[in-house]
N, C-alpha and C positions, 0 to 999 in steps of 0.2 A: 417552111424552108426559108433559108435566108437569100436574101436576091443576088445574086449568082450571073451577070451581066456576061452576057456572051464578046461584046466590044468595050471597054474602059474608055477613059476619058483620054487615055493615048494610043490608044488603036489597038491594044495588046489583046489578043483573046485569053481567056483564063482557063481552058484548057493544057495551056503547058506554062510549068514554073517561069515565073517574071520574076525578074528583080531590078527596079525601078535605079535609076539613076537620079545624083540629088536637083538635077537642071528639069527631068521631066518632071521631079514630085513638085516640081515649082513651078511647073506650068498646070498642076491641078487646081488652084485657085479662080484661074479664065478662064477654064474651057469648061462650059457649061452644057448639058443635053439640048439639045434642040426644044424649044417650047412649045413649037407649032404641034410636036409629036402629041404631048397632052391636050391639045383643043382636039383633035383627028379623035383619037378614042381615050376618050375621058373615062367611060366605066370599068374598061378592064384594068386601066392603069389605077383608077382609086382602089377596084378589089384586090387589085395584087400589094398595094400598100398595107393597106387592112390586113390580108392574110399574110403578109412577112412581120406586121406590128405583132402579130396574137403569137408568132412561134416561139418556143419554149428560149430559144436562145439571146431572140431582142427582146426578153423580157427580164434579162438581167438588170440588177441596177448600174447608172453609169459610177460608179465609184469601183463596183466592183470588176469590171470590165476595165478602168483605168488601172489598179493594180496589177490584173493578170498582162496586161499589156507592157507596163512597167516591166514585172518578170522576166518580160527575154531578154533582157538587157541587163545588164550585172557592172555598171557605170563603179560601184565604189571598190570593189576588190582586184579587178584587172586594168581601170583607166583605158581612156580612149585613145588609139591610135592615128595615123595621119589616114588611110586607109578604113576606117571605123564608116560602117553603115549602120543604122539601129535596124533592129528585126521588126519592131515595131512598125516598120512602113511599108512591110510586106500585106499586112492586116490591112492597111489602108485600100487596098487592091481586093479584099473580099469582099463587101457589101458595103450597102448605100450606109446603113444604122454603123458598122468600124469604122467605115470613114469620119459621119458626122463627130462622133465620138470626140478620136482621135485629135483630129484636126480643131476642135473649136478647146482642147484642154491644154493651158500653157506648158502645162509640167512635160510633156513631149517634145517642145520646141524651144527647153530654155537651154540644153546641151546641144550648142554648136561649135562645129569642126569647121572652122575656115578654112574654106576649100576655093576651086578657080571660079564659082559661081554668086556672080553678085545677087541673081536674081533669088538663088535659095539665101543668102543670109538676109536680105528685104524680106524676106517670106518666115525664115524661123523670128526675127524680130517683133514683126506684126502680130502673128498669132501665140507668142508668149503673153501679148497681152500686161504687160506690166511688172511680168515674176522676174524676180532675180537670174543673172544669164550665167552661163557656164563657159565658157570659150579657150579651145584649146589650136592650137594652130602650130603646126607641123611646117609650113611653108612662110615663113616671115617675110620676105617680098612679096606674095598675098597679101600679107597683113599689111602691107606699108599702102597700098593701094587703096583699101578701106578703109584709111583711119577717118576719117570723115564720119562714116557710118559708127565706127567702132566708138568715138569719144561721144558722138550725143547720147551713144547709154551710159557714161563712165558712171552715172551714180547707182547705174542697175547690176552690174557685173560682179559676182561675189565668186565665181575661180578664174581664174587668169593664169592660163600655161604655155609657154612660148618657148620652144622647143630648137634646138643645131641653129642657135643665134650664130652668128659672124660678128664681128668689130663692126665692119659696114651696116649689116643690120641695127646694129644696138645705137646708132648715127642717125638711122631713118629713123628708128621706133621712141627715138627722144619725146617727141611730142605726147605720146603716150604714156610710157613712162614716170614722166614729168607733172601727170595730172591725177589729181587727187581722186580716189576711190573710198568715196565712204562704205559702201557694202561689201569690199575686198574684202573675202576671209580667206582665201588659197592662192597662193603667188607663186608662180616654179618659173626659174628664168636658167634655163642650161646652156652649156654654151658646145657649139658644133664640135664632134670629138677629133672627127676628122678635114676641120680646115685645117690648112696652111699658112692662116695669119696666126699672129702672134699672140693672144687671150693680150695681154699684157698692154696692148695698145690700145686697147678702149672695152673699161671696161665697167657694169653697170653699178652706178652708186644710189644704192638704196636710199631714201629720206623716210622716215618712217611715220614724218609727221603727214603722209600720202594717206597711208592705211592705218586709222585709227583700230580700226577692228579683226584686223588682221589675226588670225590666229594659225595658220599652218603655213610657212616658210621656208621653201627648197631654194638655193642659189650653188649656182656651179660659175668658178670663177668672175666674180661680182666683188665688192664692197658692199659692206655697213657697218653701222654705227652698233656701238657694243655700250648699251646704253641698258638704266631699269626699261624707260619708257618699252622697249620694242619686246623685252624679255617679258615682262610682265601679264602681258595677256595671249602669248604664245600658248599654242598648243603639241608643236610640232615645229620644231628645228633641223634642217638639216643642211650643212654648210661642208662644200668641197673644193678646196683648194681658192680659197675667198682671204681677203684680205679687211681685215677689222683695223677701225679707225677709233682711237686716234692711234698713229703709227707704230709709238713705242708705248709697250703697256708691261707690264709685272703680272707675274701671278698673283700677287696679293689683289692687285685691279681687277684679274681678270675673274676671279672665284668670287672677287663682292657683287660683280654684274651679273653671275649666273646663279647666285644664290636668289636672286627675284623670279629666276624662271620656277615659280611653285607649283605652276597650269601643266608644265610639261608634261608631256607623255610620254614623246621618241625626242631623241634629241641624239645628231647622229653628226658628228665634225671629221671629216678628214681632210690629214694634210694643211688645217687651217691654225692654228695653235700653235705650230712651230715658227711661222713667218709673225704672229701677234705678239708671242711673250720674248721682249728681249732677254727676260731673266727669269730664270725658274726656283730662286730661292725660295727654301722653304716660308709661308708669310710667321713671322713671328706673332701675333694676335690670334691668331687662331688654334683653338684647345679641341674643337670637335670638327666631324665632317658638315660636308654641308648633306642636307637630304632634300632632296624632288621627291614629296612626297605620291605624284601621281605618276610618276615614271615608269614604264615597265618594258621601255626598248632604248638600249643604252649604245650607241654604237662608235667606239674611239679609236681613231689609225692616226700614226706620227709615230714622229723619231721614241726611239724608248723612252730617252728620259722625259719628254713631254706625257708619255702616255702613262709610267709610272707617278709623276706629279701629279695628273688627273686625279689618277685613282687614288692619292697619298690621300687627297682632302673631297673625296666626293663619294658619298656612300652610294655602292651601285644597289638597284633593285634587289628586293627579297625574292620576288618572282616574276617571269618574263622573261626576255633574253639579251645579251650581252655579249657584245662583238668585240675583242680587243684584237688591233693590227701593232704590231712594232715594227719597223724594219731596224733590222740589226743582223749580224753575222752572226754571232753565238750571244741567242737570250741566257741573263744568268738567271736560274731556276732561286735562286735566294731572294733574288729584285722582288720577282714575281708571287715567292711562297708567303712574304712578309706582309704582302698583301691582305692574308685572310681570305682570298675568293671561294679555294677550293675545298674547303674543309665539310661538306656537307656531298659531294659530289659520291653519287654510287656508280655510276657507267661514264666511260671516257673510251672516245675514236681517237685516235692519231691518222690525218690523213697526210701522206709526204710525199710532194712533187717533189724529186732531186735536183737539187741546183737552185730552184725555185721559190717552196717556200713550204712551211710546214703546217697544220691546220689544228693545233689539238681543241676536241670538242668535250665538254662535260657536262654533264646532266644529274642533279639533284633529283631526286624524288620527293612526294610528301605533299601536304596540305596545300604549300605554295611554291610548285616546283619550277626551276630555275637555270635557264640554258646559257652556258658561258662557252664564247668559244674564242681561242687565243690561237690567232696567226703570226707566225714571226717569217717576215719576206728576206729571205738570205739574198746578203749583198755582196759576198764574197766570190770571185769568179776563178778562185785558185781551189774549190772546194766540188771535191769528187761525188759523186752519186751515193757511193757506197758511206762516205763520209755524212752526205747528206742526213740519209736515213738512221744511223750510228748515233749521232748527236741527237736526231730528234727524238731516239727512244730513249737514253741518256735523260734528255729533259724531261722527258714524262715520268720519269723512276724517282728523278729528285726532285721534283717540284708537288709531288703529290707522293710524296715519302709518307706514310700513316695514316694516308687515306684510306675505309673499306674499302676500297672498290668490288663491284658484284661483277660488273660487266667491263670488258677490254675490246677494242676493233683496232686493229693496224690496216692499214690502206698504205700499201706502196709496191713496187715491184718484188715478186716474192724473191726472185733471185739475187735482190743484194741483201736479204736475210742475212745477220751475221748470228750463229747459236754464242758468239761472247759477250754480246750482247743483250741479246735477245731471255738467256738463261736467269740473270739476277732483277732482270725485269720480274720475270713470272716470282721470283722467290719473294719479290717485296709486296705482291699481293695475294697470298692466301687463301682469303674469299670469294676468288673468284667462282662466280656461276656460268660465266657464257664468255666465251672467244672465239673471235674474230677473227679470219686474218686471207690477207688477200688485194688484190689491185681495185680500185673504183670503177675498173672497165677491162674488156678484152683486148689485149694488147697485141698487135699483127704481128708484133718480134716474139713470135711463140717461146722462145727459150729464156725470155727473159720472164715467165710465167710459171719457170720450174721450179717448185720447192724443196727445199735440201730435205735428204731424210734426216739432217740433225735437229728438225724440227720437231716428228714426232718424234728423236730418241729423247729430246730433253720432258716430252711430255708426258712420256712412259717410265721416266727415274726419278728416284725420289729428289729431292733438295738439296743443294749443295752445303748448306749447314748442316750439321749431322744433330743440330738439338733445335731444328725448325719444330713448333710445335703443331699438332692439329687445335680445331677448337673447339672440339668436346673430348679430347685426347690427348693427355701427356704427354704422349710416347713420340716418337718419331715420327714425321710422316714416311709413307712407304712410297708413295707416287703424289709427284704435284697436282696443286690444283686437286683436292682430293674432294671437294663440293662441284665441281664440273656437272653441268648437267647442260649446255648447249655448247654445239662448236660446229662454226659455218666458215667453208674454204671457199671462198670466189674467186674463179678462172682461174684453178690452175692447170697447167699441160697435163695430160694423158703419162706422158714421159714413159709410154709402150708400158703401161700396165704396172709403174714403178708405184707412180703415187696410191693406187687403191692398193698395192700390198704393204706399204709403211703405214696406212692409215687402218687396214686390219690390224697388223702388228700393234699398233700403237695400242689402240682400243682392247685386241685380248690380253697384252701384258699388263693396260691397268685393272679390267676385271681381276683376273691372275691377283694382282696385290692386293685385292678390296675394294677399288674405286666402285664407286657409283654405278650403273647402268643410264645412260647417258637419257634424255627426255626428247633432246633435238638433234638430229645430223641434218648438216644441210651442204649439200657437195655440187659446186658446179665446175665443170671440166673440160677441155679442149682434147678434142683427136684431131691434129693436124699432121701430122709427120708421118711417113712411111712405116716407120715402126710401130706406130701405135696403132696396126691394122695387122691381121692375121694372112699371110700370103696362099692360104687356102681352108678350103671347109668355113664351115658357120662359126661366125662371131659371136661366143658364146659371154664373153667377160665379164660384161655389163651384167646379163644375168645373174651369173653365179659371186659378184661381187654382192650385189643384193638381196640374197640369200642369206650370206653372211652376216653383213649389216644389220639384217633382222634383226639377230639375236644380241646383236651388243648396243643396239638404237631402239629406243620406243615407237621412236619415230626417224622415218628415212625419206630425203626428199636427195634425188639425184636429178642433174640436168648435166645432159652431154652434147656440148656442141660438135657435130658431124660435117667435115669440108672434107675427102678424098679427091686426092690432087686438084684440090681448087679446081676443081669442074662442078661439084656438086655441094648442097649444104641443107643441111636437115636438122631437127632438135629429138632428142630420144631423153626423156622423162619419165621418171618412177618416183611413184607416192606411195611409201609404204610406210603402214600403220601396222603395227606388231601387236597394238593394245586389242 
């Protein structure tokens, strides 16, 4: 058994869950067991050493007891917080053999959170032992306290993350700064989102000839030099609302500096490009794009025409994903089509906050599949909800005119559905297999969650072209969307029992004509309103709606959300397999 100490070296008993604080794991190095205890009874203490050496568990090796330890802590996919404890020092607290472990392996103590305790950063120092340090720091008046400690490692420190900087901060943190880091490979300097001073007043100017080795670089309102040197050994760029020097640059300047970024991986600018190129002329030299041949996260926001110049001469990834922001009031779908992005795309979301901004997402399939997704932030404040959403389905119809598409999702309030809209959308893709349609969330203005029955009539008639073709069939189609084999409605209202009879309806008039038997129904629903409850006897509906469903769904998944006068609230779920 492993030794299992009834008192710790901070008085804690191990009988009930402890969780150390980082000032007490820092007084574990001085407080030592009493010695005299070992002269008093020597033999019991050597055979209890003995018989905890021979248990099956301290006879793991220490390598592999450092990896499982490692394990709890998952440092590169979520990053460290200001608040961040490693789970790893809870171990410290089971036995003599985790502690020794623990405590004498650097790679435990080179990830430090400057925190209010000088006596733990002396302590994670010391027993890193010489490895390269990690240091992320939440609190930068902290930091300004420490610099002392912090610059005699400057040649050990290879992440540096410095978090809700202020002006005044970035004044103190000069000396730092300022000081050359040869094992710098991660640099993130953000700046506070919600101070009150002005970013503009001082703000931090990169030298890059600091970090020769630098290879992954976040800055949030900052300077630097738009040079090969800093490009060329990047791995990882990402620049937000930053200002590149020298002041006034060209596109033609600005594409031959990012043509060196060949290491890139992510390389993600916002807001930074329009304050850089005074001119966006096309460069005349230039016959082909440029390509980053390692890139496979591409992420570009600015004004449109910056963000279409990007794209004019930068060939984005094959595969990976791809972020396009524009702000503009009405994207032209021609700008965009002329592109070439979309032509490979089999499923496309439209997600549309009104007034807001619009989100269209698209997804290639295939060997090397390829996520693109174009935001356009509407700047216009004379532009209605109903409008909102109108244009945004408009732009998806023309801007992916010819595309197959297999798969459709609209995300918006079902109720500013327009069907004149909505109707030559569906005609312009044919192939469809699976739709979408519905809000991203449950929305507490229940009525704004009701969906027109012009929804499913337009999805029960055929095409408004009268020589629309099928495509194993000449002939006319008889009902749209005649490949349909899924369709998932998210949070619409109950609307007293309206919406489950238009969506029978819908589904026996396209059987009736031929369609398919559908593969997927997936229906989630609100009963909130008075009406949508029966003022006596048993609530039969839900039942016998999915009775029905059976037979026109292979598969039926319902979810009903249940609130009666907001006093009460419940979930009623049916999973029905017909197969």
């Amino acid at each position: 058994m492993a030794d299992h100490a009834t008192e710790d070296a901070l008085g804690c008993s191990s009988s009930r869950v402890f969780i150390p604080t980082m000032e007490q794991l820092a007084q574990l190095h001085v407080q030592r067991p009493d010695p005299q205890s070992s002269i008093r009874h020597p033999e019991p203490l050597a055979l209890k050493f003995k018989e905890n050496a021979s248990a099956p568990i301290n006879m793991l090796p220490v390598e592999l007891m450092v990896n499982v330890f490692l394990a709890l802590d998952d440092w590169s996919s979520r990053g460290v917080h200001f608040n961040w404890v490693a789970k790893w020092m809870r171990a410290m607290l089971v036995c003599r053999r985790w502690r020794e472990v623990i405590a004498s392996n650097p790679c435990f103590w080179r990830t430090i959170v400057v925190s209010n305790s000088i006596e733990w950063l002396d302590l994670s120092i010391s027993r890193s032992m010489g490895a390269n340090l990690h240091l992320y720091c939440h609190r930068p008046t902290v930091l300004i306290s420490f610099l002392p400690q912090i610059l005699a490692q400057s040649d050990r420190i290879e992440v540096l993350c410095l978090y809700q900087l202020t002006p005044a901060d970035l004044l103190g943190l000069c000396p730092l700064l300022s000081t050359p880091f040869p094992a710098l490979a991660v640099l993130r300097v953000d700046h506070d989102y919600q101070s009150t001073s002005d970013p503009g007043d001082a703000r931090y100017q990169l030298d890059e000839a600091y970090f020769p080795n630098l290879t992954n670089l976040k800055l949030h309102h900052a300077g630097l030099p738009w040079c090969p040197a800093l490009l060329s050994h990047l791995r990882s760029l990402h620049l937000q609302r930053c200002t590149i020097s020298p002041s006034t640059f060209s596109l033609a300047a600005f594409l031959d500096v990012l043509e060196y970024g060949i290491q890139l991986e992510t390389l993600i600018i916002c807001n930074s490009m329009s304050s850089a190129c005074q001119t966006l002329h096309a460069p005349s030299h230039r016959t082909r794009k440029i390509v980053l041949p390692r890139l496979h996260r591409l992420d570009i926001r600015d004004a449109t025409d910056c963000v279409v110049s990007f794209l004019t001469f930068v060939q984005v990834p094959i595969s990976g994903n791809v972020f396009i922001g524009a702000q503009t009031h009405a994207a032209d779908p021609d700008t965009f089509k002329r592109l070439g992005l979309f032509g490979a795309a089999t499923r496309a979301r439209l997600w549309i906050v009104p007034c807001c901004f619009w989100d269209l997402r698209l997804v290639s399939s295939g060997p090397t599949p390829l996520d693109i997704s174009l935001r356009s932030y509407l700047t216009s404040a004379g532009t209605s909800d109903a409008e909102s959403v109108d244009n945004g389905m408009r732009f998806l119809k023309d801007v992916l005119h010819g595309v197959p598409l297999e798969g459709l999702a609209l995300m918006f309030p079902p109720v500013l559905f327009n069907p004149d809209v909505f109707e030559p959308l569906l005609d312009a893709f044919p192939r469809l297999q699976a739709l979408e349609m519905g809000d991203h969330q449950s929305d507490p203005h229940h009525i704004r969650n009701r969906l027109p029955t012009s929804f499913f009539r337009l999805l029960r008639r055929p095409p408004s072209s009268p020589t629309a073709p099928s495509l194993h069939n000449p002939q006319r189609l008889v009902v749209r969307c005649p490949h349909l084999k899924a369709l998932r409605l998210g949070w619409m209202a109950w609307n007293g029992g309206k919406l489950m009879e238009d969506l029978v309806h819908c589904l026996m008039t396209r059987a009736h004509r031929g369609a398919p038997k559908l593969e997927t129904l997936v229906l989630r629903t609100e009963r909130r309103d008075h009406s949508d409850w029966p003022r006596f006897g048993y609530d039969d509906e839900p039942e016998k709606y999915s009775r029905i469903l059976r037979s026109l769904a292979r598969t039926c998944e319902i979810d009903i959300d249940v609130a009666r006068e907001s006093t009460t609230h419940a979930w009623a779920h049916w999973d029905i397999d017909s197969r």
